[in-house]
C-alpha positions in Angstrom: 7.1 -21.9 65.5 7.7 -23.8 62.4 8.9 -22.0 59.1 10.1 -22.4 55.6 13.4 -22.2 54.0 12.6 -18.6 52.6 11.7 -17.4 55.8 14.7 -18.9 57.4 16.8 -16.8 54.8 15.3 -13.8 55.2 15.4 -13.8 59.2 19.7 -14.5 58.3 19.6 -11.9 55.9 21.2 -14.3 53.3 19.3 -15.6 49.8 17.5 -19.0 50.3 19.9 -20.6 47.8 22.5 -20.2 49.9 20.3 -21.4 52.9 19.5 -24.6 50.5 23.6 -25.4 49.9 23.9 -25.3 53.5 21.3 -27.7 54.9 22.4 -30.1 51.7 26.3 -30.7 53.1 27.3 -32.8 55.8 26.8 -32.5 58.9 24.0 -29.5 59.1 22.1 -32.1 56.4 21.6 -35.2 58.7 21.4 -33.2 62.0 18.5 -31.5 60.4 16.4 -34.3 59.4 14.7 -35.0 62.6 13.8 -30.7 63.0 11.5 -31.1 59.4 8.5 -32.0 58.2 6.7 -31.4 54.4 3.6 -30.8 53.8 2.6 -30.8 50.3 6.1 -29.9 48.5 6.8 -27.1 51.5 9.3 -28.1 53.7 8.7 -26.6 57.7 11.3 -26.6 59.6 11.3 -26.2 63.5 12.8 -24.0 66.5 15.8 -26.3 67.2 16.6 -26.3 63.4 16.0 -22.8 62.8 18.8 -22.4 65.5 21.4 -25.0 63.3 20.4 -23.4 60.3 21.3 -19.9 61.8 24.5 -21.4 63.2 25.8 -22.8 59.9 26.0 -19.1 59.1 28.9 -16.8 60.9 28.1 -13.9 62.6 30.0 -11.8 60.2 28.9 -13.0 57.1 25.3 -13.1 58.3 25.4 -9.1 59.5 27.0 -8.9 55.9 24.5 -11.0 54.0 21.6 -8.6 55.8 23.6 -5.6 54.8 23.6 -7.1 51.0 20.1 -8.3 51.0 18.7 -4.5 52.0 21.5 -3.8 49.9 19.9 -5.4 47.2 16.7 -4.3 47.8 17.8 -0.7 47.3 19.4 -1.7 44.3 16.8 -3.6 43.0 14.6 -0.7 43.9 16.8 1.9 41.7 17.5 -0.9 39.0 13.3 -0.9 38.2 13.7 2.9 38.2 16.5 3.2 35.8 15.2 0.4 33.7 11.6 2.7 33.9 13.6 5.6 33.5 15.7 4.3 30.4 12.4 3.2 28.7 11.3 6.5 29.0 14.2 7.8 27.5 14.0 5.2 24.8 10.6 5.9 24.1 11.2 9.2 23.7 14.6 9.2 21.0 11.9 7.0 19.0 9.0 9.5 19.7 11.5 12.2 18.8 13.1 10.0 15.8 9.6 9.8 14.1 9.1 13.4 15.1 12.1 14.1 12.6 11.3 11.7 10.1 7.7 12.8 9.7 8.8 16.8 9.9 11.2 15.5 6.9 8.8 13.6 5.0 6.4 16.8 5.5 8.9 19.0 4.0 9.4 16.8 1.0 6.2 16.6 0.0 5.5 20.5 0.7 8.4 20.9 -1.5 7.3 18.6 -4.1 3.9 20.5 -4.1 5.7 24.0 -5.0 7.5 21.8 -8.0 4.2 20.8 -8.8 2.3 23.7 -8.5 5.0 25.7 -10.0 4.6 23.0 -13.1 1.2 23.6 -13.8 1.1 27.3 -13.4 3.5 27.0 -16.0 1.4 24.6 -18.1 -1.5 27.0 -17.7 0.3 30.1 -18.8 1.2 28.0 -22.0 -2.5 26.9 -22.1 -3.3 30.4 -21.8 -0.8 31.7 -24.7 -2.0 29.4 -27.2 -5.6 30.0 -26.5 -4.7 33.5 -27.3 -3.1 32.6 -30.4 -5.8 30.2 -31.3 -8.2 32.9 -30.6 -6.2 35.3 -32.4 -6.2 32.9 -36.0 -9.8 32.1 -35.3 -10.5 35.7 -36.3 -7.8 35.9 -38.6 -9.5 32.8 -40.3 -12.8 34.7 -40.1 -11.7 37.6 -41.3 -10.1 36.0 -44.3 -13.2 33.5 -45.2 -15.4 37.1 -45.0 -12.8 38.5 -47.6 -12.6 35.3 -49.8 -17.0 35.8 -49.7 -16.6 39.5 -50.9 -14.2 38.6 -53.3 -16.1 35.7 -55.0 -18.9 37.6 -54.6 -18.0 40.6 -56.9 -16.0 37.4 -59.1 -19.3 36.0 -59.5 -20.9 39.7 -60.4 -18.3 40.1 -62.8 -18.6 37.1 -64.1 -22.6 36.8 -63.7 -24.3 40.3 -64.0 -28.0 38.6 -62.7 -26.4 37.8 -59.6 -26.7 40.9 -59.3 -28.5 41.8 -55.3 -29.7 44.6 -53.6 -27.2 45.6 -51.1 -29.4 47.6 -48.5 -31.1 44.4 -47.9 -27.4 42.7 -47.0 -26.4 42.8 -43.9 -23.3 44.8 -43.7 -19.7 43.3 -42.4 -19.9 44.8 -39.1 -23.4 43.1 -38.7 -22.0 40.1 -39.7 -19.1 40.4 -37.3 -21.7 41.3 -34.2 -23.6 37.7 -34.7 -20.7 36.1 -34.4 -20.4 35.8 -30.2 -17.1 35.8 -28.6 -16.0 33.4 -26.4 -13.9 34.5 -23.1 -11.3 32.1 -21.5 -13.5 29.8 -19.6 -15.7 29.3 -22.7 -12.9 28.8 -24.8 -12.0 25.8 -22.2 -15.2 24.6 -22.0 -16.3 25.1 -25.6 -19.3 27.0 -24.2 -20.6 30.0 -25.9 -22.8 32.2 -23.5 -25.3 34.3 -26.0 
């Protein structure tokens, strides 16, 4: 039965490049000729050259080669599973790496948001404060305007005695200080006056 070089090597126990050095040197190269054929770009070799090919090889060396090539296998075998396994262990430092990184990044900005938050609470309390205030010489302002109207009112009786009003049909200075509304904090931001 006719087969190919690979075939040949793996029956030895031995790679096919080392089955290919041998059938290229002298003698094992000529004697062979005759055992060969090729169809297509595979080259078939037969029975008798199977047997030179196999002889080329020592015992030893072939028992050793068959050892290396199961050899090989196995440690091809575990070779794919540590090159899986260190993958997955690379995979994971850069899962774990970005893990940090992100955890990091999260507590930055959560920290950054306490600055911030802190920062405007503190900008609000000041809002608040001079609201007060403002609130605070708005009725002072009021209070004064009402006293500069009594006082040039009673300059202008002095002066003018036929300016002279009834004062029951006035309305007194705590009626004048009920019209006026008052605004609480959200209508003082707003400017909205709810009547």
């Amino acid at each position: 039965m006719k087969k190919t070089i690979p075939q040949i090597a793996e029956e030895i126990g031995v790679s096919r490049q080392a089955v290919n050095q041998k059938i290229k040197q002298e003698p094992l190269s000529t004697s062979l000729r005759k055992f060969t054929s090729t169809i297509g770009k595979v080259v078939y070799i037969d029975d008798d050259g199977q047997e030179l090919i196999k002889s080329a090889f020592p015992k030893n060396q072939t028992s050793t080669c068959k050892v290396n090539s199961s050899t090989s296998k196995v440690n091809l075998t575990t070779s794919k599973v540590k090159q899986f396994a260190d993958t997955a262990i690379q995979n994971a430092v850069n899962l774990q790496n970005r893990i940090d990184f992100l955890e990091q990044q999260n507590k930055d900005l959560y920290e950054q948001l306490n600055i911030e938050r802190n920062h405007s609470r503190e900008q609000m309390d000041k809002l608040t404060t001079l609201m007060e205030k403002q609130t605070e010489l708005t009725e002072q302002v009021i209070e004064l305007t009402r006293a500069n109207q009594i006082l040039l009112g009673r300059e202008q009786i002095r002066t003018n005695p036929a300016l002279v009003v009834d004062e029951s049909s006035q309305p007194s200075q705590s009626e004048q200080v009920e019209k006026i509304p008052r605004k609480n904090f959200f209508q003082k931001i707003f400017n909205k006056v709810v009547t």
